[in-house]
N, C-alpha and C positions, 0 to 999 in steps of 0.2 A: 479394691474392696468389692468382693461377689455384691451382685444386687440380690436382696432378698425376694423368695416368691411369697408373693402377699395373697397365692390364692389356695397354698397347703394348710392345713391342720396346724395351729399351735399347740402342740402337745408338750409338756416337759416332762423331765422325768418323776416319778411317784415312787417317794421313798418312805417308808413307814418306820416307825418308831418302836422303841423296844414293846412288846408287847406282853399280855397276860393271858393266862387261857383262859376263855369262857365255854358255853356249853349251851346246848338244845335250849334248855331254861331262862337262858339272857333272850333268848329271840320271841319276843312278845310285844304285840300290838301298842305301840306307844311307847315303847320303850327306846331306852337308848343306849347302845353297844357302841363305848367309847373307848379305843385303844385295847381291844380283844382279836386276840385269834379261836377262832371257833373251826373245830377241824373233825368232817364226818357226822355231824349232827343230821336227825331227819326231823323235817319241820313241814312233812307232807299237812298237804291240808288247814296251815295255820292261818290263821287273819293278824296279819303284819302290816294293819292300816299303821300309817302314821307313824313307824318305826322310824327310829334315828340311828345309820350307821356313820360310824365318824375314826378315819386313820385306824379301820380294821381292817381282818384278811376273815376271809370266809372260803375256806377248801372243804373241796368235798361235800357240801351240805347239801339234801337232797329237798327242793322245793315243790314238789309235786303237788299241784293243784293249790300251792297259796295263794294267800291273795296281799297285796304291798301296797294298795291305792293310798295315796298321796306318801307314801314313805321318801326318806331323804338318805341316800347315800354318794359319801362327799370322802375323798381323800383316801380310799380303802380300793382293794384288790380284791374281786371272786375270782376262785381260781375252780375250776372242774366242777363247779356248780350246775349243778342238775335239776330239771323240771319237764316233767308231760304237759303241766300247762302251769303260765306262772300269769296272772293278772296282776297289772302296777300301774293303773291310773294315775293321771294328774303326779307321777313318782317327780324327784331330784334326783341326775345323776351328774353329778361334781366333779372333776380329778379323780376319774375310775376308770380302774383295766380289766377286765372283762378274758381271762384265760382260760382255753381251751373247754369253756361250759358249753352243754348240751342242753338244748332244749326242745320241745315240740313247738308251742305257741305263746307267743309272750308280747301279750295286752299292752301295751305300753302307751295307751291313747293320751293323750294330750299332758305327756310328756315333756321334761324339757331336759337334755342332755349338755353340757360341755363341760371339754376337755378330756372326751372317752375315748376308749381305744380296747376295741375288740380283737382280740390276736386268736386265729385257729377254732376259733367257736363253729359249732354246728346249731344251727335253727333252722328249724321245718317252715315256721311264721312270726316274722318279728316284725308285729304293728305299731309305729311309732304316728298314726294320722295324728292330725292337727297338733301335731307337737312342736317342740324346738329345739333343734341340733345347729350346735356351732362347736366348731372346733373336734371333731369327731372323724377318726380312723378306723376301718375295719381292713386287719389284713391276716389274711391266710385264712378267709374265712368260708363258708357253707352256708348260703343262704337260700330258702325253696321260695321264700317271694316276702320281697322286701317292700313294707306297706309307707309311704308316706304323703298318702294324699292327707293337702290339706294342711301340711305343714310347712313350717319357715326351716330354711337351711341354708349355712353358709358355712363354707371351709371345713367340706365331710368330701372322703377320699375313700374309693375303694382298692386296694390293690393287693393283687392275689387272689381273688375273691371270686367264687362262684355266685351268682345271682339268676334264679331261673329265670322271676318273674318281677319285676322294677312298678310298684305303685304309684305314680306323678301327678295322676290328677289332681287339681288345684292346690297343687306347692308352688311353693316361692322361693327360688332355688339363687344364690351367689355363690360360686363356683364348689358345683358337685363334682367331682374329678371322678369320671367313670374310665380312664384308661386302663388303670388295674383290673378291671372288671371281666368276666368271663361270663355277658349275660345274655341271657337267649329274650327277652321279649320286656317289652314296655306299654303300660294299658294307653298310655296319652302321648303320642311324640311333639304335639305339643307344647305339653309341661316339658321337655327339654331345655327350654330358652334356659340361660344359664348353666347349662353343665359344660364337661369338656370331656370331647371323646376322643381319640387315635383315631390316624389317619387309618390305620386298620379295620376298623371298627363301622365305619363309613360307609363301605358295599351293604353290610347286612341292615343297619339302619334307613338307608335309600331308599327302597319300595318305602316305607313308613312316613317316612320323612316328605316324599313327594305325594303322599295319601292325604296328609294330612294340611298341606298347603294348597290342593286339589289339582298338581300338577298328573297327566296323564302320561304316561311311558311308553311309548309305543317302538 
């Protein structure tokens, strides 16, 4: 019997239910989008507090400068969702996959994530401080600086993944699996305690690593 790794992503699969079509008009502040497909809707500029998405699919809809603080989306798929800037405070994200979306910057402060899974997304800045991610995958992704000071994380895996810029100050990390990872710099090495790197990976973290424990190289 293989032993299980008890420090990867529990992710299953996300399979969605027969659906109905909804439209730009279901996506309203407090509402709740339950078992709809909404495909190509622009919802630039909307205030989507406290919206409820639930076993939807969201394609194509363009979020340009929404705003989603405390919204809850749980068991649904975005798929090539679009935003120049998306603010989602204190948001819910549940059993969601996260497909090939673009975005600039995306607020996501004091968040709580699991069972997510980001596949080939492109973000300029996705700040998840003081949040909580458990069970959360990014792969084949593009990331220009991945914010997570300050927040709690366990069983979040990077792989494939571009990260220019790694945020760690005061997180609390059980096992961030940075192997996958193609990342050029980290503000706190540090906050590394609890991740897991490659032995490849090694050389370039060392100056940092011995910087920061005030070991001198000489």
């Amino acid at each position: 019997m293989a032993k299980r790794d008890t420090t990867a992503p529990r992710i299953g699969p996300l399979t969605l239910p027969g659906l109905q079509e909804g439209s730009r008009e279901d996506l309203v502040g407090g509402a709740r989008v339950d078992g709809l497909r909404i495909d190509g809707a622009d919802a630039s500029g909307a205030a989507l507090h406290d919206l409820v998405v639930d076993e939807s699919l969201l394609r194509a809809v363009v979020l340009d400068d929404a705003v989603l603080d405390g919204a809850r989306i749980v068991d649904s798929v975005l798929e090539s969702v679009t935003a120049t800037a998306l603010r989602g405070a204190r948001m819910t994200l549940r059993d969601v996959r996260l497909d090939a979306c673009r975005f600039g910057a995306a607020e996501w402060f004091e968040s709580g994530l699991t069972r997510v899974e980001l596949v080939g997304c492109r973000i300029d800045y996705l700040a998840l401080a003081d949040g909580a991610l458990e069970d959360v995958r990014f792969t084949d992704c593009t990331i220009g600086d991945l914010d997570l000071r300050g927040a709690t994380v366990r069983r979040v895996a990077v792989v494939g993944s571009r990260v220019r810029e790694l945020s760690l100050r005061g997180a609390r990390l059980e096992h961030l699996d940075l192997r996958g990872a193609d990342l050029d710099g980290v503000d706190d090495p540090r906050a590394l305690s609890g991740a897991i790197l490659s032995i490849d990976q090694l050389p370039r973290f060392a100056p940092l690593l011995a910087e920061a424990l005030g070991i001198t190289i000489a």
